[in-house]
Each structure stands twice: as C-alpha cells, then as structure tokens.
mmCIF file as gemmi writes it, N, C-alpha and C atoms, coordinates in Angstrom:
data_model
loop_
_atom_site.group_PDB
_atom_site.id
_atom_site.type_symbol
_atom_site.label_atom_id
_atom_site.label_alt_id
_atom_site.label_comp_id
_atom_site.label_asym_id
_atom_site.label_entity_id
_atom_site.label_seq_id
_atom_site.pdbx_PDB_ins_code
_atom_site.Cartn_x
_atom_site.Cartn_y
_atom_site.Cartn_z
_atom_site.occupancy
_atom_site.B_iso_or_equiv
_atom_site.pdbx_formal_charge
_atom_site.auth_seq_id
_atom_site.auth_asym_id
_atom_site.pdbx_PDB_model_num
ATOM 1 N N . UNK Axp A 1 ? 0.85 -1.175 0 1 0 ? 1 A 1
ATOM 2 C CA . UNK Axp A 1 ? 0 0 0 1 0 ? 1 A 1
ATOM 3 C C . UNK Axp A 1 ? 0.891 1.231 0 1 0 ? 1 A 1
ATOM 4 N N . UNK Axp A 2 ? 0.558 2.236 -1.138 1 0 ? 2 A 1
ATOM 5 C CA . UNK Axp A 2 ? 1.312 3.766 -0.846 1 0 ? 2 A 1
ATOM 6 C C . UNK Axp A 2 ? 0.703 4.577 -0.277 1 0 ? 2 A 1
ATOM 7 N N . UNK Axp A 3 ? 0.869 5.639 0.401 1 0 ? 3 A 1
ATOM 8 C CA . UNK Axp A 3 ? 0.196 6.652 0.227 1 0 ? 3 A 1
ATOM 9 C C . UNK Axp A 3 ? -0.747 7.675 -1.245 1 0 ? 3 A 1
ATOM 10 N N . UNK Axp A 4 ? -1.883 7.659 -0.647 1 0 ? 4 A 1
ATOM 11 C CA . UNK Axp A 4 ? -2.638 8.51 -1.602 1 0 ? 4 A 1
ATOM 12 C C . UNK Axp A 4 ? -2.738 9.755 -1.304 1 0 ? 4 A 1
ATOM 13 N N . UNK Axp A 5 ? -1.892 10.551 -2.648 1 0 ? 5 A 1
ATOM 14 C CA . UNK Axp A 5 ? -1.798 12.264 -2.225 1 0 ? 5 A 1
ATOM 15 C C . UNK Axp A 5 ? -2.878 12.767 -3.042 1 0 ? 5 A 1
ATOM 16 N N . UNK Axp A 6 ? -3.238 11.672 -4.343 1 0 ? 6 A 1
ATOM 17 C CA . UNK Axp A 6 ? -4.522 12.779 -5.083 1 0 ? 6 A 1
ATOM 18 C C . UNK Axp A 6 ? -5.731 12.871 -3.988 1 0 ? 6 A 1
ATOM 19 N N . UNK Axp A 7 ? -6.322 14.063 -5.013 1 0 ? 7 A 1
ATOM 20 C CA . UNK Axp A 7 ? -7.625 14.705 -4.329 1 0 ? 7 A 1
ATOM 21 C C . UNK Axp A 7 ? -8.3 12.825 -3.691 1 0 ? 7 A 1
ATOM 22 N N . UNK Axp A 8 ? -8.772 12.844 -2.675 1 0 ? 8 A 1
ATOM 23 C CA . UNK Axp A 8 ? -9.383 11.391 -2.598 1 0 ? 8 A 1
ATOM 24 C C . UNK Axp A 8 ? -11.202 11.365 -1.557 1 0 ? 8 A 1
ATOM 25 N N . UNK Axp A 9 ? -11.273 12.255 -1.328 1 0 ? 9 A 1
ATOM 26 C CA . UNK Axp A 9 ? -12.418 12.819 -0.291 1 0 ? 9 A 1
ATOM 27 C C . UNK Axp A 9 ? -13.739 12.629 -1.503 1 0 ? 9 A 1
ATOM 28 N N . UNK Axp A 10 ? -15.019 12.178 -0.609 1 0 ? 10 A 1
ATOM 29 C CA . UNK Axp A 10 ? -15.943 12.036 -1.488 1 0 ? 10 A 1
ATOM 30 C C . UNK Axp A 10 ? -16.818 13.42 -1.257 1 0 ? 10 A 1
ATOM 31 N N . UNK Axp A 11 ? -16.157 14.442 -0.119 1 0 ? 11 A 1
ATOM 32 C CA . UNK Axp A 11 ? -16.858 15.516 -0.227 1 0 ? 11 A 1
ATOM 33 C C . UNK Axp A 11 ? -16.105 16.141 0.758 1 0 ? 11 A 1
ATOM 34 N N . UNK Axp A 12 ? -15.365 16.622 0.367 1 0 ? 12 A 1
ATOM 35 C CA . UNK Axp A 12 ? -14.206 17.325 1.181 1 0 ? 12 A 1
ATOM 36 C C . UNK Axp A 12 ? -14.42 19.078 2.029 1 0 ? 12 A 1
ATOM 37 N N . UNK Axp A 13 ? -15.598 19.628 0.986 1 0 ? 13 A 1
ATOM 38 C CA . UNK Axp A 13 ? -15.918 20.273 1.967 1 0 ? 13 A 1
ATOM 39 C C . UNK Axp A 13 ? -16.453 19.906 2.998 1 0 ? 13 A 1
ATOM 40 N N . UNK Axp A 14 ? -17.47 19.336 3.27 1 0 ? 14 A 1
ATOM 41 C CA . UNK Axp A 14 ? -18.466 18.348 4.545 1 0 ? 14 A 1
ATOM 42 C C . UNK Axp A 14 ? -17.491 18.367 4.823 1 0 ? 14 A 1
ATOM 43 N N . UNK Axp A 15 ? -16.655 17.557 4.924 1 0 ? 15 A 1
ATOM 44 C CA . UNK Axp A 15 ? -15.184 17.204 5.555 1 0 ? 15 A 1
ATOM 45 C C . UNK Axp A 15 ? -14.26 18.176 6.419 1 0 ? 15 A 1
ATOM 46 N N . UNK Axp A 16 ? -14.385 19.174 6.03 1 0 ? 16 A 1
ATOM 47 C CA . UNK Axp A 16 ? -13.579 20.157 6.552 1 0 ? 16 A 1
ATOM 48 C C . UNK Axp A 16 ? -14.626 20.686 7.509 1 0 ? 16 A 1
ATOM 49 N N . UNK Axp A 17 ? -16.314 21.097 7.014 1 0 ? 17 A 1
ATOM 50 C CA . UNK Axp A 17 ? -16.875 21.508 8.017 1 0 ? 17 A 1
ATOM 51 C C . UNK Axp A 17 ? -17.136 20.701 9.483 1 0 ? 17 A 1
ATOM 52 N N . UNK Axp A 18 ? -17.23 19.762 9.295 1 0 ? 18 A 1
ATOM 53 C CA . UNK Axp A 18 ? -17.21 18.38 10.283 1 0 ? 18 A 1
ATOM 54 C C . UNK Axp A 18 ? -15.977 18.37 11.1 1 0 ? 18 A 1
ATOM 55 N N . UNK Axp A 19 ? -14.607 19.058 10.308 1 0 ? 19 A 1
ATOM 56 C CA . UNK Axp A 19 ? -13.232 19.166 10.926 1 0 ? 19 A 1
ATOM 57 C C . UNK Axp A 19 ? -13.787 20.138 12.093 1 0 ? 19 A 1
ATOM 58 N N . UNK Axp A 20 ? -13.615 21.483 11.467 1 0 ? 20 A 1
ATOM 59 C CA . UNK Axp A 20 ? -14.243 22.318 12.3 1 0 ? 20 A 1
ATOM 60 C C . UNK Axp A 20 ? -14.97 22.363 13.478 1 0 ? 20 A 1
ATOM 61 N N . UNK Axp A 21 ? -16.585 22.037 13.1 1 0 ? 21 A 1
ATOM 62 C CA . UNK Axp A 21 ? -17.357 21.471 14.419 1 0 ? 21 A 1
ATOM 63 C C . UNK Axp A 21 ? -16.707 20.589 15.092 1 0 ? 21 A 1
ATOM 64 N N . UNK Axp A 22 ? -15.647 20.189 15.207 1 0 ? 22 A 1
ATOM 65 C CA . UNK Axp A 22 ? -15.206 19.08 16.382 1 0 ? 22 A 1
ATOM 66 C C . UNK Axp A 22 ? -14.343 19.689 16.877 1 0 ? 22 A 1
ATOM 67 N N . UNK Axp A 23 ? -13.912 20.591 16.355 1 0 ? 23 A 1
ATOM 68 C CA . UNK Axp A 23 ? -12.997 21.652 17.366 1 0 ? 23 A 1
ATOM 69 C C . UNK Axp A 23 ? -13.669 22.79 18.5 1 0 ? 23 A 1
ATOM 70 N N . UNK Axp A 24 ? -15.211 22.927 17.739 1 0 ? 24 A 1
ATOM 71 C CA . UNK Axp A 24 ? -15.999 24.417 18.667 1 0 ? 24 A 1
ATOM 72 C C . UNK Axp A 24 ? -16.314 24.008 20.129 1 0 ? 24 A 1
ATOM 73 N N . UNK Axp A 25 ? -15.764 25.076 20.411 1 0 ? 25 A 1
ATOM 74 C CA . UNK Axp A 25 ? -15.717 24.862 21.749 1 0 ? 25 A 1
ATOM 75 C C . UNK Axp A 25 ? -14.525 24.431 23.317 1 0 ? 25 A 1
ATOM 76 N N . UNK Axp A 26 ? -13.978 23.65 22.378 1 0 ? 26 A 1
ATOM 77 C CA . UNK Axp A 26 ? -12.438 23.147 22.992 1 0 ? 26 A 1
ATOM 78 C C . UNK Axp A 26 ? -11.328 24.728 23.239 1 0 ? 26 A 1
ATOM 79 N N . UNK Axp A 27 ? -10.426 24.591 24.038 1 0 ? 27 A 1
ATOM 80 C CA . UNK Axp A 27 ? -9.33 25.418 23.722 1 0 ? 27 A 1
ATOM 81 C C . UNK Axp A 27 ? -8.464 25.281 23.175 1 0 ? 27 A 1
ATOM 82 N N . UNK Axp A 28 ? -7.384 25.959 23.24 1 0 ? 28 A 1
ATOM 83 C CA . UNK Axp A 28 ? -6.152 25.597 22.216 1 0 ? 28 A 1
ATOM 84 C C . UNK Axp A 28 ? -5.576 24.179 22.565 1 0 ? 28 A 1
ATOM 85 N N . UNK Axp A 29 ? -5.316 24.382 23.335 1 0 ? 29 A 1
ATOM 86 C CA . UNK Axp A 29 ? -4.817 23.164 24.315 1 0 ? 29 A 1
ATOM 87 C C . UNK Axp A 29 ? -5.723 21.883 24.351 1 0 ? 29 A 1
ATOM 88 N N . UNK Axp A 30 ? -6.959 21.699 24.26 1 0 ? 30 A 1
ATOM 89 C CA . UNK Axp A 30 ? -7.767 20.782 24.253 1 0 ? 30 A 1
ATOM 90 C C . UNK Axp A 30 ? -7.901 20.412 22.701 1 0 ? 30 A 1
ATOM 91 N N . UNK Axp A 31 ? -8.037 21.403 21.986 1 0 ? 31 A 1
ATOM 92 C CA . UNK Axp A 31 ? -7.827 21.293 20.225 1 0 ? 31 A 1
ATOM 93 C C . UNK Axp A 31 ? -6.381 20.298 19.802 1 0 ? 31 A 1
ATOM 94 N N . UNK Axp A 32 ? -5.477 20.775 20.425 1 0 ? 32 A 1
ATOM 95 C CA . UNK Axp A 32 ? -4.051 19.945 20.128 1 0 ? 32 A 1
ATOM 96 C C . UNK Axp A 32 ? -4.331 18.441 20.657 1 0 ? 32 A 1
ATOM 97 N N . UNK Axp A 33 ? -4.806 18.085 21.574 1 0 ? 33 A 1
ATOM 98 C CA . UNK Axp A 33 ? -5.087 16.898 21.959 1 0 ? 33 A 1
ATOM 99 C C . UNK Axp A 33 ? -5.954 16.387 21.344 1 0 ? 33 A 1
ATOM 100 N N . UNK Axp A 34 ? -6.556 17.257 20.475 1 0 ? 34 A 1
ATOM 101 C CA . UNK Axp A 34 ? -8.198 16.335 19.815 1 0 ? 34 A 1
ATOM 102 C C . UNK Axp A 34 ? -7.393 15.946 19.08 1 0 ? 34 A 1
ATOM 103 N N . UNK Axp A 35 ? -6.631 16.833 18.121 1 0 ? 35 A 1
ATOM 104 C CA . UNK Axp A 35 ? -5.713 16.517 16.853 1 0 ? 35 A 1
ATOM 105 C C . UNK Axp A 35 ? -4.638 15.216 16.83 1 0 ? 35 A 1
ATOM 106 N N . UNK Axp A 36 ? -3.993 15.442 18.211 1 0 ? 36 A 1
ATOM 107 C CA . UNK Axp A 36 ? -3.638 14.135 18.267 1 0 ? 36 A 1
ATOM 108 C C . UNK Axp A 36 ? -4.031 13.04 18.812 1 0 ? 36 A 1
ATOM 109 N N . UNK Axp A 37 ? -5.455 12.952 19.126 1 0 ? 37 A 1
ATOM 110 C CA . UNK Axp A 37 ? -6.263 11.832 19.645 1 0 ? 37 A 1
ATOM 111 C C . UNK Axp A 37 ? -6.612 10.747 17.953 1 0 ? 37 A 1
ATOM 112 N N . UNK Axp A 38 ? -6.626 12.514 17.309 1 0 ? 38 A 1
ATOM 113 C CA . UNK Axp A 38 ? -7.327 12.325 15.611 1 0 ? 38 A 1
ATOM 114 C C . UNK Axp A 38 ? -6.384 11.58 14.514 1 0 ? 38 A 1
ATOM 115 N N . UNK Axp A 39 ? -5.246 11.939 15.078 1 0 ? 39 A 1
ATOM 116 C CA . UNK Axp A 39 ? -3.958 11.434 14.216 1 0 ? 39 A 1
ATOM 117 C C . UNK Axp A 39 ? -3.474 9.67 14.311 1 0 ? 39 A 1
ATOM 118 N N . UNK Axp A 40 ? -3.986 9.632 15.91 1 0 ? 40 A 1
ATOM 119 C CA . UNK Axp A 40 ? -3.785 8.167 16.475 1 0 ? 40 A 1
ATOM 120 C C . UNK Axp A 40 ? -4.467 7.201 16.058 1 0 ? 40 A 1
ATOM 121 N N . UNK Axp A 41 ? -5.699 7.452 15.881 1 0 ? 41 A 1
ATOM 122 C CA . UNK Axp A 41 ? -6.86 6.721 15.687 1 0 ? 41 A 1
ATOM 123 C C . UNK Axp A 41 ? -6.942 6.528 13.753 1 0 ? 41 A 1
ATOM 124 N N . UNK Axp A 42 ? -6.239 7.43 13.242 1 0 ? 42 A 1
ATOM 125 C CA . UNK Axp A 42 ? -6.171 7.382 11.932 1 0 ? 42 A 1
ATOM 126 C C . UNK Axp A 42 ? -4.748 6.53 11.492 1 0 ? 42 A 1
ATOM 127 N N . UNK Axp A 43 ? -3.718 6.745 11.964 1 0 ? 43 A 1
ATOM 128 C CA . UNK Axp A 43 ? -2.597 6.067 11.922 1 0 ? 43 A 1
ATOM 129 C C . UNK Axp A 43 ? -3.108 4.578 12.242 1 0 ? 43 A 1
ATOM 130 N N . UNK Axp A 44 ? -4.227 4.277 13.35 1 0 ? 44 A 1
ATOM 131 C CA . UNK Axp A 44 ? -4.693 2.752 12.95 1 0 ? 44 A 1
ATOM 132 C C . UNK Axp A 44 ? -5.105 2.035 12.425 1 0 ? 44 A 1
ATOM 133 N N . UNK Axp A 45 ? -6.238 3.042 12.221 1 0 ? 45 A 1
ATOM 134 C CA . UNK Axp A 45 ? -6.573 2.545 10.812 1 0 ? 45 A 1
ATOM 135 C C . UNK Axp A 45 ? -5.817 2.197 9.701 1 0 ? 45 A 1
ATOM 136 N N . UNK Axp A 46 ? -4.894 3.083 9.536 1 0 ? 46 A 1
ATOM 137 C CA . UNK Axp A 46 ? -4.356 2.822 8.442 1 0 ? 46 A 1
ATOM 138 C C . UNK Axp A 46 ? -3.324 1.845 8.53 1 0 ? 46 A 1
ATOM 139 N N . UNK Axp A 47 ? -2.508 1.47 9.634 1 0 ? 47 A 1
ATOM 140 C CA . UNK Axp A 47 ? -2.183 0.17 9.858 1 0 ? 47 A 1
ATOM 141 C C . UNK Axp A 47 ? -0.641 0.15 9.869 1 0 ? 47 A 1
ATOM 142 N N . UNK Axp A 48 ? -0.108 0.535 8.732 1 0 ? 48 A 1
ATOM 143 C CA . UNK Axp A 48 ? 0.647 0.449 7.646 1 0 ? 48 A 1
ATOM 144 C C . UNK Axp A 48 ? 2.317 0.971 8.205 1 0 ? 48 A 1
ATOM 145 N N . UNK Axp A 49 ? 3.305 1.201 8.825 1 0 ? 49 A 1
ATOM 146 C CA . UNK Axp A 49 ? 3.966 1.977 9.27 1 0 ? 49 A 1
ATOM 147 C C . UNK Axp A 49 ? 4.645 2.191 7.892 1 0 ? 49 A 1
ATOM 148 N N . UNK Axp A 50 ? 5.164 1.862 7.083 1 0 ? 50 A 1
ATOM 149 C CA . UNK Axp A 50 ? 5.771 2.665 5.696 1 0 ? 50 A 1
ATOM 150 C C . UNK Axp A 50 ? 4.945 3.802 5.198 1 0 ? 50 A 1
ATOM 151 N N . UNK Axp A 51 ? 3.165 3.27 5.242 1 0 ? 51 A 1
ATOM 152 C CA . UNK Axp A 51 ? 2.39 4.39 4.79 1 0 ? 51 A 1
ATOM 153 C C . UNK Axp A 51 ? 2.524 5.529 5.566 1 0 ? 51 A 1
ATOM 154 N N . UNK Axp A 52 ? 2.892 5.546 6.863 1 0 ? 52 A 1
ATOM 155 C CA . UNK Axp A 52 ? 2.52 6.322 8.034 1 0 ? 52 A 1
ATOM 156 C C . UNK Axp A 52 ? 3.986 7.38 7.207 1 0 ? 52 A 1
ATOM 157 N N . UNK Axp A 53 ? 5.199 6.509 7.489 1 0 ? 53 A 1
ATOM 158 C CA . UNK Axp A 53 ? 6.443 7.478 7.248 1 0 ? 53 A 1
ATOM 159 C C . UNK Axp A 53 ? 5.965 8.231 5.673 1 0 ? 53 A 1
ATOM 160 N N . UNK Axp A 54 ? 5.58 7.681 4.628 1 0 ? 54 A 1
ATOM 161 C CA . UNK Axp A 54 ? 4.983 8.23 3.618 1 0 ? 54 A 1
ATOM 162 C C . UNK Axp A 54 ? 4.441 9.558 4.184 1 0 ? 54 A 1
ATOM 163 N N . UNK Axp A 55 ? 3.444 9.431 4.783 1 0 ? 55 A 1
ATOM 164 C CA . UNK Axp A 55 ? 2.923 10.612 4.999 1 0 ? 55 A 1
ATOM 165 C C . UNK Axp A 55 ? 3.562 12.061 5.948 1 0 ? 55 A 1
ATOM 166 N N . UNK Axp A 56 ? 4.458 11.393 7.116 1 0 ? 56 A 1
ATOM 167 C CA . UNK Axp A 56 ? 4.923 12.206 7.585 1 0 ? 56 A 1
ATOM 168 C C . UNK Axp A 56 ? 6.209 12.725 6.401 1 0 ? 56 A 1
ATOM 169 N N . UNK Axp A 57 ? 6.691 12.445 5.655 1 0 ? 57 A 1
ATOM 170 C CA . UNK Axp A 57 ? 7.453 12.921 4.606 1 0 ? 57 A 1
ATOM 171 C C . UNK Axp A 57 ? 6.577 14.293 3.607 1 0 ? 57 A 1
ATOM 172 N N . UNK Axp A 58 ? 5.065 13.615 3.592 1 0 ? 58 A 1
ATOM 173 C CA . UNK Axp A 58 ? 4.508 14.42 2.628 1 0 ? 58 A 1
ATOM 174 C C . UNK Axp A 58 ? 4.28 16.059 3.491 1 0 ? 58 A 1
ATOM 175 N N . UNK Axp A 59 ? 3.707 15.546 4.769 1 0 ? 59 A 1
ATOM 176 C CA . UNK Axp A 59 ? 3.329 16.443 5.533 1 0 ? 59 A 1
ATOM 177 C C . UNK Axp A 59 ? 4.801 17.714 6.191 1 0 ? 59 A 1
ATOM 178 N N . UNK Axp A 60 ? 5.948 17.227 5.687 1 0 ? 60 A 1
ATOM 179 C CA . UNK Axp A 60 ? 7.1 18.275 5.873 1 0 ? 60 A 1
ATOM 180 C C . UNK Axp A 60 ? 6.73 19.088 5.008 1 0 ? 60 A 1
C-alpha cells in the first residue's frame, strides 16, 4: 500500500466543516489533543507503518 496524495475525499468540503465542528468549543490546548487523539486513531486505521512514514514525509 502507498500513500494517496490525489484529491481522494468524497466531499471534502463536509469534511472540513465536520473538521471544524469538532474543534468548537475546545481550547487551544484541548484542540491539540483532539488533533492528536485524531492522528492516532487514523494512523490505525491505516495500519501500515511505511504508509505512516509516507505521509509524515509528505506532511514536511
């Protein structure tokens, strides 16, 4: 499995607004922890640790 950098969202705005609402309300500090509660739980999904370094490469 590689990483997928094309566009890949079946509705990416929803997506972003849904990002959003899960932040209202939190503080900065509680926001950073959602993010990396969000990152953890996605990194499992995805399973993969080559995919994972893939991405942290893309994300520099």
């Amino acid at each position: 499995m590689t990483l997928i950098t094309t566009p890949n969202l079946e509705a990416p705005d929803d997506f972003y607004e849904a990002l959003i609402e899960a932040h209202q309300g939190l503080s900065t500090e509680e926001s950073h922890a959602f993010n990396a509660r969000l990152v953890l739980v996605l990194a499992n999904h995805i399973g993969s640790l080559a995919v994972l370094r893939e991405a942290f490469a893309a994300a520099k």
